[in-house]
N, C-alpha and C positions, 0 to 999 in steps of 0.2 A: 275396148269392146270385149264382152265375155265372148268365153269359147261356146259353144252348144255341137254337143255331142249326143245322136239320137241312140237309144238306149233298147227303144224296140218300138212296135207297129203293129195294134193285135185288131184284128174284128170280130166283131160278135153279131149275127143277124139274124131275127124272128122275124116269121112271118105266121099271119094270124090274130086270136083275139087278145088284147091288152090293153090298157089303162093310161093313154100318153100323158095324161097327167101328173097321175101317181109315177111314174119313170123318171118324167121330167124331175118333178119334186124330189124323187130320191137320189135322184143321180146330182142331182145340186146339194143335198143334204149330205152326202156319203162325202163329197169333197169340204164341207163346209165344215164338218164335223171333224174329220182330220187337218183342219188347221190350214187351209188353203185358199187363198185368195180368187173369187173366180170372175173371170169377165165374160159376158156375152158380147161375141164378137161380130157377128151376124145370125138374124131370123130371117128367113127369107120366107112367105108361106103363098103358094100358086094352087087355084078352083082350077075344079077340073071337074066341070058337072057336081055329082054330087062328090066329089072326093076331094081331097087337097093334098098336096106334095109341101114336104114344110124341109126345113136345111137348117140346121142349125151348127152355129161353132161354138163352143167353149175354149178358152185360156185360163189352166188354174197353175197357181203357184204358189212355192212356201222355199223359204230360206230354209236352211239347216245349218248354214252357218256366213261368217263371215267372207265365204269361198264358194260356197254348195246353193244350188239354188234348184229343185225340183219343177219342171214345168211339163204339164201336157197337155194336148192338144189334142178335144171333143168332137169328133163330127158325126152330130145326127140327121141322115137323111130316113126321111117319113115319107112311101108313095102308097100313094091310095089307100089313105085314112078318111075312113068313113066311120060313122055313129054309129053303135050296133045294140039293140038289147037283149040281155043274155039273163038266163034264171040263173040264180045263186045261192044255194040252201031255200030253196021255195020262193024267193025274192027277184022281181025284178031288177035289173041294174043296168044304165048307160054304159056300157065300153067303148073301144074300138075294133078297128080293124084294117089291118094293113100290113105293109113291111116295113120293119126297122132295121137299119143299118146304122153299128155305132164303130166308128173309126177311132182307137185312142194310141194317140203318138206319146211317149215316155221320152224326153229330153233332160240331161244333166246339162246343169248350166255351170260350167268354173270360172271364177276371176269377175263373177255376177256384177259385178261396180265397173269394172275394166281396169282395176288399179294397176294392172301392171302391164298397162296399153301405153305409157307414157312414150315410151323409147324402145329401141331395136333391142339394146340390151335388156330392159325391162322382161320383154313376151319371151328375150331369149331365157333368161331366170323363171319365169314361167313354167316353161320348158322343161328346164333341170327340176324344180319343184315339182311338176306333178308325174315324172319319168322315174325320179330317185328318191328324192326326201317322202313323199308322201301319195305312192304309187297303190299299198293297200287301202289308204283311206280312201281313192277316191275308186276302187275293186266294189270295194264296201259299200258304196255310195250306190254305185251301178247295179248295184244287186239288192239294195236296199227299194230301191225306183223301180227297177221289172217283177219285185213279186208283189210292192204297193199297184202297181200297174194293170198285172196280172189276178190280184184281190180284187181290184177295181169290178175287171170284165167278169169275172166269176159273180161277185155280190150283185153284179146287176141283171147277168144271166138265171142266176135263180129268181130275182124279182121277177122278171118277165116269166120267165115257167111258173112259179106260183101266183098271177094272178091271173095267168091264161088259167090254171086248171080249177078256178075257186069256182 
């Protein structure tokens, strides 16, 4: 079984006018775009008169190598998203409006296949391998995933601030 080693926990929350579509879409294309596999893991979506509460999870992920496997962990909760129309350079336009909450967990995955889950001694070589032999590649790794992680929550915070203020 691979190891999974949480890497960091970041939130990002708006509240206000925005575009859940256009977020949705981009937050799916920002991952897709960097080479990562993504799953929708749950949609959940609850009326609430005129509003709806929606929950959504993503799991994306990309190898980096034979060893390294990058995974995180999406969670959108949506409360009181409501239709809004808002003027735009003189132009009517559909938005929304509500609060977003996006949770994104950053997980190192090593031994991604479990090869060296065979035996006691196997996990214990394991051990020596990622403690001695190759201790800065997987430094490297962990820092490579919290500032992709970190990109992440930043490109997506300015998406929402610029289509709140268009």
């Amino acid at each position: 079984m691979a190891e999974k080693d949480q890497i960091s926990k970041e939130k990002l929350e708006h509240t206000g006018v925005f575009d859940f579509k256009a977020m949705y879409s981009y937050a799916h294309s920002w991952f897709a775009e960097q080479g990562y596999g993504i799953i929708e893991e749950r949609y959940i979506e609850k009326a609430k008169g005129d509003s709806r509460d929606i929950m959504i999870e993503w799991k994306a992920s990309k190898d980096f190598s034979d060893y390294f496997r990058f995974e995180y962990k999406i969670k959108f909760e949506i409360e009181g998203l409501t239709d809004v129309e808002v003027e735009i350079e003189g132009k009517r336009r559909q938005m929304n409006k509500g609060r977003v909450v996006v949770e994104i967990t950053a997980i190192l995955v090593t031994d991604k296949d479990g090869k060296w889950e065979s035996s006691s001694f196997s996990r214990f070589m394991r051990d020596v391998y990622n403690k001695y032999i190759v201790p800065s590649r997987v430094e490297s790794m962990k820092i490579l995933l919290l500032s992709k992680s970190t990109g992440f929550k930043d490109d997506l915070k300015t998406f929402m601030n610029l289509t709140a203020r268009r």
